[in-house]
N, C-alpha and C positions, 0 to 999 in steps of 0.2 A: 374532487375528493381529495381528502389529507388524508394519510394517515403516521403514526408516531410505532416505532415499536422500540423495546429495552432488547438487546440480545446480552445474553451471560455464555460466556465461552472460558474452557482453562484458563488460567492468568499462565502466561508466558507462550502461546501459541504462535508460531508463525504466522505472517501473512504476506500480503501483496498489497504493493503501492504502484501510483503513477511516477515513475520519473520523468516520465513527458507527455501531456496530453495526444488526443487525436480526435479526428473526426472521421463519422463514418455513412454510408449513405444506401439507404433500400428503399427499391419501389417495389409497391404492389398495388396493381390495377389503377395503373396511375398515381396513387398518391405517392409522393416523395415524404418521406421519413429519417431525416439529416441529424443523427447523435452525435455529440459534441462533450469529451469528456475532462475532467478537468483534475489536479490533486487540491483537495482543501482541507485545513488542520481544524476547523470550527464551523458549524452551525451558520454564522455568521456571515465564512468565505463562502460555504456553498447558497447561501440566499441572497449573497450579492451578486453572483457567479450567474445564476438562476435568472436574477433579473436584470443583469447585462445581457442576455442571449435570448430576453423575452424583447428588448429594445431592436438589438441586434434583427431577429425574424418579426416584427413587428405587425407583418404584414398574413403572418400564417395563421392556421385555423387552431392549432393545439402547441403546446409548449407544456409536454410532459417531464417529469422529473421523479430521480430519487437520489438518495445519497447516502453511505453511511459514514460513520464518525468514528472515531477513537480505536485503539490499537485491539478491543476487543469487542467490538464493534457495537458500543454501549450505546448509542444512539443513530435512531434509520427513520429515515420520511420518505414518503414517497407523496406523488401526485399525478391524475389523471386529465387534470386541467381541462373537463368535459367531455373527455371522452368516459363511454361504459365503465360502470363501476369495476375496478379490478380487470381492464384490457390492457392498462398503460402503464403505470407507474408500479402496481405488483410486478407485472412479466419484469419490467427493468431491473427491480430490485434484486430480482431472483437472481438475474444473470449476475448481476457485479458478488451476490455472497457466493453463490456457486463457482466465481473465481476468486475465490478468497480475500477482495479488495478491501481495503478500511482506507481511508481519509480521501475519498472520490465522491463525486458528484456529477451523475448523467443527465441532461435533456436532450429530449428526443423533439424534431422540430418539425412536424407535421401540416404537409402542404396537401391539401384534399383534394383529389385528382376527379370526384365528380359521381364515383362507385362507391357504395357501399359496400362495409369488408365485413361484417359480422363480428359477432365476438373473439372467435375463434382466427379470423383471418388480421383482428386486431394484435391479438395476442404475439400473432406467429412474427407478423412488423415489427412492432416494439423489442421484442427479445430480439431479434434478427439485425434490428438498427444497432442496439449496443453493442451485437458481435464485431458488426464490421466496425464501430466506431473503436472495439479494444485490438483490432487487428492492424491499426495505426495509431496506438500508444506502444509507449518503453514502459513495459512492470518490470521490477524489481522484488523479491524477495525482503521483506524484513525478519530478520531472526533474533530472540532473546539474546542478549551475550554479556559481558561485563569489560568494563574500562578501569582500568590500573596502570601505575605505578611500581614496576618493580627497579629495587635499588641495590646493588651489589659492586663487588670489587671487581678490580680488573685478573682476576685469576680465576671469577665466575662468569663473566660476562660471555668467555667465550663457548663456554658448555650451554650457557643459558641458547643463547642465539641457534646454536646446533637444533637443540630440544625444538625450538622454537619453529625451525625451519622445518624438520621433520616433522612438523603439526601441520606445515601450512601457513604458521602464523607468521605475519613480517611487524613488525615495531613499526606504529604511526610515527615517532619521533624518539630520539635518544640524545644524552646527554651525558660528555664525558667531563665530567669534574675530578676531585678528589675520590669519590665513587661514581659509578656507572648506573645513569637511570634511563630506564626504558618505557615509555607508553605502549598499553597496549590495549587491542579490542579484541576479547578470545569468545568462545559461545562459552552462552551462557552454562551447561551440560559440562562443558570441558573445563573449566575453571578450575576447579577442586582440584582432579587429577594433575594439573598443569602446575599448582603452584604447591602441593606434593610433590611431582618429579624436581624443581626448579631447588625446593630447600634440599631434597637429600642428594641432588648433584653438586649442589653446591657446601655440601656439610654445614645446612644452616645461613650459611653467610648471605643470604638474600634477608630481605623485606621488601614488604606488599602495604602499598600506601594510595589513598584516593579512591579507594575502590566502589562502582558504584554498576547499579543495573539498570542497563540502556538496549535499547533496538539497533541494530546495525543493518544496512543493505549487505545481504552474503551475496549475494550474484544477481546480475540482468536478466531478466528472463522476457523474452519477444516475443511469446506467443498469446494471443488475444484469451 
């Protein structure tokens, strides 16, 4: 079984990435159920992805899969690769949106231990392989933010930097020329206010140049 689904979500919603894959392993009544998870930017990564781990278990009875795509999780496949319709590749899929993941791709690598599991005892493997396979990945948080350019003099710079630090925010890079430029990555939400407070500490003397809207990792998060 294939199947395709569109998901529409807020535009600017956070979510969750791999910063480093993992692999995870359940039995149940003997069969061995081995998930293997991976980070993919395209369609493309994940169906390559897919069919290096179908090489890879060559030898095994199922090579289930799902994956979804894009920051607002605009494209999701799933597959059951012969097992019951909707025991394999739904449950997976479920689990990766229920952890808010976007640009991931699960196979579950199913060695048939000889028992019959039912639908139900299908179901409960599959979702249970991706747990353990996300309980040895690195997720990371992605959040909406914007990337700028702020340029000022040296009699601003050091109010700016205060503000800055009081936010949390540290400058990815700085540049002391003739004037004072600062990169920076702030959330998306804080921006406005942030380059408000920067002009009236500064009585104007700033400018805001480069600015664009990007995702940024706000923090690590390790839990599956």
């Amino acid at each position: 079984m294939n199947e395709g689904k569109k998901r529409e979500e807020r535009p600017g919603d956070a979510y969750r990435v791999l910063i480093a894959g993992g692999q995870g392993e359940y039995t149940e009544k003997k069969s061995r159920f081995i998930a293997t998870l991976r980070h993919c930017e395209s369609e493309e990564e994940a169906v390559a992805f897919i069919e290096e781990t179908k090489k890879k278990y060559w030898d095994a009875r199922h090579n289930c899969y799902a994956f979804i795509i894009g920051a607002r999780g605009e494209l999701s496949r799933c597959s059951d690769d012969g097992e019951p319709g909707g025991t394999a590749g739904r449950p997976m899929l479920e689990v990766l949106t229920g952890a808010e993941l976007r640009n991931v791709v699960a196979v579950v690598t199913r060695y048939f231990g000889g028992v019959l599991l039912g639908t139900g005892g299908l179901v409960r493997a599959y979702t249970q392989a991706v747990k353990e396979g996300l309980k040895n990945c690195r997720l990371g948080r992605m959040r909406p933010g914007r990337e700028m350019e702020v340029i000022t003099d040296y009699n601003g710079v050091g109010k700016i930097l205060y503000l800055l630090g009081s936010a949390g925010i540290e400058p990815d890079a700085a540049d002391y020329g003739e004037n004072v430029t600062l990169r920076l990555t702030v959330p998306a939400e804080e921006a406005d206010v942030l380059c408000a407070k920067m002009t009236d500490m500064t009585n104007g003397r700033v400018k805001f140049d480069k600015m664009r809207e990007i995702y940024f990792i706000d923090k690590e998060d390790f839990q599956g």
